[in-house]
C-alpha beads as a LAMMPS data file, in Angstrom:
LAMMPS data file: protein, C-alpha beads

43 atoms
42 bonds

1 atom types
1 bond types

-500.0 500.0 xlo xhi
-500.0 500.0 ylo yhi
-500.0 500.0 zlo zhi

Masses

1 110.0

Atoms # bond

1 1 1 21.563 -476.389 172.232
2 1 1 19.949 -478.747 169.550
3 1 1 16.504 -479.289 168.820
4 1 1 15.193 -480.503 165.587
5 1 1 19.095 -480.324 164.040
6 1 1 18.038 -477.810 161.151
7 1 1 20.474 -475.517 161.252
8 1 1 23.883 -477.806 162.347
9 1 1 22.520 -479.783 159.036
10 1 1 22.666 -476.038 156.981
11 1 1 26.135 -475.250 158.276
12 1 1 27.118 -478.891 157.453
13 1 1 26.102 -479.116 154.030
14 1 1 27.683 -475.636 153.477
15 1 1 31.189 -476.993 154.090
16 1 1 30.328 -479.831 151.964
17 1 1 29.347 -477.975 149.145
18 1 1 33.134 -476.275 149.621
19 1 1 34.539 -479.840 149.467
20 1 1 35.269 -480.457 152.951
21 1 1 34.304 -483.560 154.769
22 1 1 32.087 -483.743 157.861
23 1 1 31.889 -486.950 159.610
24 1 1 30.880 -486.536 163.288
25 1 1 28.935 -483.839 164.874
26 1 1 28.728 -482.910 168.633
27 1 1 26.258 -481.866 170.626
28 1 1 26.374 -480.982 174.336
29 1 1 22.590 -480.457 175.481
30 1 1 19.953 -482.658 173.067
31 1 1 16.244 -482.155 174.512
32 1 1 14.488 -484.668 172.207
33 1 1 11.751 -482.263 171.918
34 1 1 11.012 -483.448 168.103
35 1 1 10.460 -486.781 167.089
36 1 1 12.625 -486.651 164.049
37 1 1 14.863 -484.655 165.317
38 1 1 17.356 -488.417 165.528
39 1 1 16.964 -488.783 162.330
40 1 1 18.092 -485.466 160.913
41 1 1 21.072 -486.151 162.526
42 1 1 22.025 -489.253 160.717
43 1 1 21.653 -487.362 157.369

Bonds

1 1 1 2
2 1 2 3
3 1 3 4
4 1 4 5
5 1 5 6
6 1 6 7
7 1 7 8
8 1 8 9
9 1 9 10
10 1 10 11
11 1 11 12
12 1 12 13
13 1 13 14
14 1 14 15
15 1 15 16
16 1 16 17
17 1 17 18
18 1 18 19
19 1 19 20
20 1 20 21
21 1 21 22
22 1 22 23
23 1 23 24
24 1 24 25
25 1 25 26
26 1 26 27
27 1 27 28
28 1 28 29
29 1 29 30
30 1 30 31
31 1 31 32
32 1 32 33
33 1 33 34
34 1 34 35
35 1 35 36
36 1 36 37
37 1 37 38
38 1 38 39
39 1 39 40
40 1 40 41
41 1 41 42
42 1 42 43
């Protein structure tokens, strides 16, 4: 479940700090319940 994206953008910038490359994320239920919750995910 995603609200606000905080913590897919923690676990993403984890692997990028071990070199590895994260394009694309995926998420299966998105509730829009913050307003800048879109654009935390283009980060």
């Amino acid at each position: 479940m995603a609200t606000d994206g905080g913590s897919k953008l923690h676990f993403i910038n984890s692997l990028r700090k071990n070199s590895l490359t994260v394009k694309d994320i995926y998420v299966v239920f998105f509730y829009n319940i913050y307003p800048s919750a879109k654009r935390t995910y283009k980060k």
